[in-house]
C-alpha positions in Angstrom: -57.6 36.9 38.8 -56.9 36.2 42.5 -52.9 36.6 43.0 -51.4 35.0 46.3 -49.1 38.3 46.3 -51.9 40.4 46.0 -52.6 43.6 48.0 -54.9 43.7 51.0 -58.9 43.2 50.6 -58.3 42.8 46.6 -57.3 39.5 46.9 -60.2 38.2 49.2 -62.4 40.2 47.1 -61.9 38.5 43.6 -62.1 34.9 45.3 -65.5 35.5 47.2 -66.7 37.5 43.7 -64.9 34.3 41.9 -66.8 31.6 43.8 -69.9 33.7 44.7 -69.6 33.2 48.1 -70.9 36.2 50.6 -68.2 38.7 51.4 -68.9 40.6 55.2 -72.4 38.5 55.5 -73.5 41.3 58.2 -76.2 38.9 59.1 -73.8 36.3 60.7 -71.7 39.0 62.5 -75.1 40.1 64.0 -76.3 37.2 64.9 -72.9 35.8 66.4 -72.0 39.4 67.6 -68.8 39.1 65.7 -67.1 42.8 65.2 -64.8 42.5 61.7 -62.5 45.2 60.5 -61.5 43.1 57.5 -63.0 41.3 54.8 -63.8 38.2 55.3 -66.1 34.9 54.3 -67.9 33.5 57.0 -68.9 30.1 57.1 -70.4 27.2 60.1 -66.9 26.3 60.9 -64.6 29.7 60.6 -63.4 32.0 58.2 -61.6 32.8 54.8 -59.7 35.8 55.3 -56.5 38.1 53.8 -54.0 36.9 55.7 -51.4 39.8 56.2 -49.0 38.4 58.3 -47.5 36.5 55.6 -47.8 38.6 52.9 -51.3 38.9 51.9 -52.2 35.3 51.6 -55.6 33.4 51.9 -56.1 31.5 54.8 -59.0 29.6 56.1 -59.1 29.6 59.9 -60.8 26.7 61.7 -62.7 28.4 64.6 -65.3 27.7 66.4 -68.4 30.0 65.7 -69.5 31.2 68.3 -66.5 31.6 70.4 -68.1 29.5 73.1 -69.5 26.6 71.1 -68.7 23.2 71.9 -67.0 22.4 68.1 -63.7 20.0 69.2 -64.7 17.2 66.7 -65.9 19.3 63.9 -62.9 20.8 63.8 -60.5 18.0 64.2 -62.2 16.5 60.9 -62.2 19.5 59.5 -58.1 19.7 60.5 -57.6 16.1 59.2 -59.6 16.8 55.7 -57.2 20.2 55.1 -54.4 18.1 55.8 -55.2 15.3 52.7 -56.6 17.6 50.7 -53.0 19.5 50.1 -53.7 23.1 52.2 -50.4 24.5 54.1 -50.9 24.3 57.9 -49.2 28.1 59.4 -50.8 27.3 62.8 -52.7 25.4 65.2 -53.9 26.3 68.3 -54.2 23.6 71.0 -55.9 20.3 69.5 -58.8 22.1 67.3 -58.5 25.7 65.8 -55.7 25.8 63.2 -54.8 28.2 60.1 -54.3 27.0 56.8 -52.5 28.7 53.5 -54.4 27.9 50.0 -53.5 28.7 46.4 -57.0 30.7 45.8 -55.5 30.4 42.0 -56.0 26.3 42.1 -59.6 25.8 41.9 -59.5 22.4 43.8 -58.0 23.6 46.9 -60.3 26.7 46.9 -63.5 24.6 46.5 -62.0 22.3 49.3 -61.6 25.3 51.5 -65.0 26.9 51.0 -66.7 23.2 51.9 -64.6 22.6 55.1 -64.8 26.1 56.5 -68.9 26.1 55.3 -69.6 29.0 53.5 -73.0 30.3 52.5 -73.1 30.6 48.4 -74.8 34.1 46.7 -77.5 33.0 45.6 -78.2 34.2 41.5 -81.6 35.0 40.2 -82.4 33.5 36.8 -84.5 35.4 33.8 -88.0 34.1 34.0 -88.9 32.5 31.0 -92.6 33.5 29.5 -94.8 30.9 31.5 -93.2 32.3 34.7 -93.8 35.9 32.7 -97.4 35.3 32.2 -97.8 33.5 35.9 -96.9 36.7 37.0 -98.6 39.3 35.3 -101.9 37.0 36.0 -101.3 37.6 39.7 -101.0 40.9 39.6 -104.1 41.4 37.8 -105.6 39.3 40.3 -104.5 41.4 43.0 -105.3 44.7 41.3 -109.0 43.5 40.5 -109.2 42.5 44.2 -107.9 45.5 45.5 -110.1 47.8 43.2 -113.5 45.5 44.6 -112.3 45.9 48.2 -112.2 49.8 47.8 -115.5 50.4 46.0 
């Protein structure tokens, strides 16, 4: 499903569909005035992204979000967690922000990338079952009979 020798955006695509995480989450790039060209998953502590530089690869990036924020010992945990946990460290930049290579084929080190970078999960509406059914049409008849009184 997601091959590490993949090509370009499929690769990122099939783990966030995989793992139901959010894919381009345009809310976070507003609200952190992040511009991305690529695909990527966004989480509290950086990114999962296609990395091309090494031959379309997933790679979690340890960055601080915003640019600006204050994040040193986050990070560093973060850093020292990736390390145990069995992810391949490309690079690190200064004492915090690092880049890390994952298998997004081995479910362990996947899951152990989405928690330490902090992803936000799709969330999945369930089918209603009939109390929630009935629940429902009684509030809308509620509503209708209201709104029929108010406009006599």
């Amino acid at each position: 499903m997601c091959s590490v020798t993949g090509t370009g955006d499929r690769d990122i695509k099939a783990f966030a569909k995989k793992y139901r995480v959010r894919l381009n989450d345009r809310k976070h790039e507003r609200k952190y005035r992040l511009n991305m060209s690529t695909d990527t998953v966004h989480g509290r502590y950086g990114e999962i992204v296609d990395n091309l530089s090494y031959g379309s690869v997933v790679a979690v990036k340890f960055i601080p979000v915003p640019r600006n924020a204050v994040m040193t010992g986050a990070l560093r945990n973060r850093y020292r967690a990736a390390m145990a946990g069995g992810l391949t460290l490309k690079r690190r930049y200064g004492s915090d922000e690092s880049t890390f290579h994952f298998d997004p084929a081995n479910a362990e080190q996947a899951r152990l990338a989405l928690k330490l970078v902090g992803a936000r999960r799709r969330r999945q509406a369930t089918t209603p079952n009939a109390a929630q059914i009935t629940a429902r049409a009684a509030f809308v008849e509620h509503r209708r009979n209201a709104l029929q009184m108010v406009t006599v």
